[in-house]
matplotlib code that plots the C-alpha trace (Angstrom):
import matplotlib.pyplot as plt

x = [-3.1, -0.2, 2.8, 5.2, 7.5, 4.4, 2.2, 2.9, 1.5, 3.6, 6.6, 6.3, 6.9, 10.0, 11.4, 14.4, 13.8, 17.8, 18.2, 15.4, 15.1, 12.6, 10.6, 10.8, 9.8, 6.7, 5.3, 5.5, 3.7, 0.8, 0.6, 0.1, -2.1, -3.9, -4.4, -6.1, -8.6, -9.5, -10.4, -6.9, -5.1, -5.5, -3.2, -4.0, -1.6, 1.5, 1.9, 2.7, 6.1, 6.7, 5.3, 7.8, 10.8, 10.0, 9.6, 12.6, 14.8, 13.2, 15.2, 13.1, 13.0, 10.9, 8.6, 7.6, 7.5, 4.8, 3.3, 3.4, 0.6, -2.5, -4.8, -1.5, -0.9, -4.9, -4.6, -1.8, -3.1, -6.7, -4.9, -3.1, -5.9, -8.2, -5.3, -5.6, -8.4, -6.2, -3.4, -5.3, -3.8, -7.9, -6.8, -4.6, -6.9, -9.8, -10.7, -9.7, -12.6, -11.1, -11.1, -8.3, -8.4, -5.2, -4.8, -2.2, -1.0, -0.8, -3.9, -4.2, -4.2, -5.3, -6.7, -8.3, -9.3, -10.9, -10.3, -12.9, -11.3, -13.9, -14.9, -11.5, -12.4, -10.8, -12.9, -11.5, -14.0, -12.8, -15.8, -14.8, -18.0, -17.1, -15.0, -11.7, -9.8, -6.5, -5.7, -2.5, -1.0, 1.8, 3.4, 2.0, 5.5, 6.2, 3.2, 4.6, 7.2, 5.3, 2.9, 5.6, 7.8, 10.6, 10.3, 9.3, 6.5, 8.7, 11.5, 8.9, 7.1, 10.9, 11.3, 8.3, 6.9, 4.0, 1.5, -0.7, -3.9, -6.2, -4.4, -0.7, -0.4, -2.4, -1.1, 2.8, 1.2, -1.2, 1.6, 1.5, -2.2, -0.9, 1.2, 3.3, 5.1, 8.6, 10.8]
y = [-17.8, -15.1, -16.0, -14.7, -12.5, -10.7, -10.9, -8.1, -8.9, -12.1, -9.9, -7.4, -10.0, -10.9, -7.6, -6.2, -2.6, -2.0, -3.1, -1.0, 2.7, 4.8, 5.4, 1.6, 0.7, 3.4, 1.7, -1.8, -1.3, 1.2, -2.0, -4.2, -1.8, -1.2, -5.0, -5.6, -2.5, -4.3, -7.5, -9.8, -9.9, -8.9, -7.2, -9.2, -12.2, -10.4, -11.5, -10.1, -11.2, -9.8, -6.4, -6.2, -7.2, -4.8, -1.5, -2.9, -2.8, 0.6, 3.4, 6.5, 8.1, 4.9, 4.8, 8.4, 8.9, 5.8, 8.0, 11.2, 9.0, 9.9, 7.2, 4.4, 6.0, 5.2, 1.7, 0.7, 1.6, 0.5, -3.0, -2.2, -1.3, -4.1, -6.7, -5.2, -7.3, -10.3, -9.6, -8.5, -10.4, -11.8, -13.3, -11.1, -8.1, -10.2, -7.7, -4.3, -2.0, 0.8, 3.1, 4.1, 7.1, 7.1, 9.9, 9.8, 12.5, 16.0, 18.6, 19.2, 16.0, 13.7, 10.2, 9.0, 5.3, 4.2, 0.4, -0.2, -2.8, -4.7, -8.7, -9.7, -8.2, -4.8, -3.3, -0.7, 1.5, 5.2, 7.1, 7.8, 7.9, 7.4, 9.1, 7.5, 6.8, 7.3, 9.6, 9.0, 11.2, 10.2, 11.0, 7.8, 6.7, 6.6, 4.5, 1.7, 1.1, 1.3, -1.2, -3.7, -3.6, -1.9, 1.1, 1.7, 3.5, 5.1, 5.8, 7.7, 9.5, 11.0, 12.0, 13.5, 11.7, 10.1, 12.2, 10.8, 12.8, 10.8, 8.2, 8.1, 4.5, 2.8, 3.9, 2.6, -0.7, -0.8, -2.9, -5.3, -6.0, -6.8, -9.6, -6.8, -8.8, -9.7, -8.6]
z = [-21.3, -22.1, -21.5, -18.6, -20.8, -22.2, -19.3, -17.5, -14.1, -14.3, -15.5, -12.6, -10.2, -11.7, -12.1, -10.6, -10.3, -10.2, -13.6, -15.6, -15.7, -14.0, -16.8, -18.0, -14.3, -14.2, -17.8, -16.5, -13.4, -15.6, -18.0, -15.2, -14.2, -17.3, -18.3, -14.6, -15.0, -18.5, -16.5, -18.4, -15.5, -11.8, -9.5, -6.9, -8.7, -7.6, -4.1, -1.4, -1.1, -4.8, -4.1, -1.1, -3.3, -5.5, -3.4, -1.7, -4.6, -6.5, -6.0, -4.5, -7.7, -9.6, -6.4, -6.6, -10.5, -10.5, -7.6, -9.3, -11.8, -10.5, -11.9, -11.0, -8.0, -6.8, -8.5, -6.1, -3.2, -3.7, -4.5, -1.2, 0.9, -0.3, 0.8, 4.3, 5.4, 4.4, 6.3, 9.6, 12.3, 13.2, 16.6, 17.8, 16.9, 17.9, 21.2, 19.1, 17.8, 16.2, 13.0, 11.7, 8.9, 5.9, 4.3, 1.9, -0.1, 0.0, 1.1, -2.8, -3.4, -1.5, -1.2, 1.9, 3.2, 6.3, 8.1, 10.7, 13.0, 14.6, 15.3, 14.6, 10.9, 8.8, 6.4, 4.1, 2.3, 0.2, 2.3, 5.5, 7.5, 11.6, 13.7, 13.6, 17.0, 15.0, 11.4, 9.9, 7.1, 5.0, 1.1, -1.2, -1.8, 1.8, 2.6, -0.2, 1.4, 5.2, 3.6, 2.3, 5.3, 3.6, 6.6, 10.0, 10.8, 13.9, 11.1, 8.8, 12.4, 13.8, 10.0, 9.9, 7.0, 8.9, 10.7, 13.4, 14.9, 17.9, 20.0, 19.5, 21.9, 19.4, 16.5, 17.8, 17.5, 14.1, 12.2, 14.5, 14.0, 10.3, 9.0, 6.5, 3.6, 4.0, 0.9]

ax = plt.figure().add_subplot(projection="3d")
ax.plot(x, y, z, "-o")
ax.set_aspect("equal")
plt.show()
């Protein structure tokens, strides 16, 4: 078993964003990365808590240079979207059949995820294949820190970094069907 200083997965959580630079801060998270693709580590270690501490504490420019990475970028937020179901607030949600569509990124480059809410469940597949009650756009980096509590989705909608399409009411209440991470 590799030890916490050359583990980077172990070493990620213990970061403190503040005190590397951006580029030192894009390698660790691509060697995290890197090591859970090759089946040594797994993303899903870091919780959630960590992952919240550390989009807290990255300055904007370390959040978008690791999302400028296309293949990093697309690691994060599968990691991300796979953790949804686990954080779906089941009995709260239990009455709630919806889709909801993500697409995050640009038109030119874009990745797109869709959460089916239904039986108290949230699935999360990469094909979106129904009709979606709600669609919300928003730049990756943008949706970190949506996704680790670390910004409000009203904040990013009156700044106009979160786009919704379909029912607006709902939408104004889709973090709460969530417990988000606390930093």
């Amino acid at each position: 078993m590799p030890q916490p200083e050359s583990d980077p997965i172990a070493t990620l959580g213990e970061v403190d964003p503040r005190k590397v630079g951006e580029q030192e801060f894009v390698a660790l998270l691509e060697a995290a990365s890197e090591l859970a693709d090759d089946g040594a580590g797994d993303l899903g270690a870091l919780r959630p808590e960590q992952f919240a501490r550390l989009i807290s504490r990255a300055s904007d420019d370390q959040i978008e240079a690791v999302m400028r990475r296309p293949e990093l970028r697309e690691r994060i937020l599968d990691e991300v979207f796979r953790r949804m179901g686990e954080h779906y607030e089941s009995e709260r949600a239990s009455a709630i059949e919806a889709v909801v569509r993500w697409r995050i990124g640009t038109d030119d480059d874009l990745l797109r995820y869709e959460c089916v809410l239904a039986g108290g469940n949230c699935t999360v597949s990469k094909d979106p294949q129904r009709e979606p009650r709600v669609t919300i756009t928003t730049p990756p980096a943008e949706f970190l820190k949506l996704a680790s509590g670390n910004v409000s989705a009203p904040m990013l909608f009156m700044k106009g970094k979160l786009k919704v399409a379909g029912d607006l009411g709902f939408a104004a209440g889709l973090t709460k069907l969530f417990q988000i991470p606390k930093a």
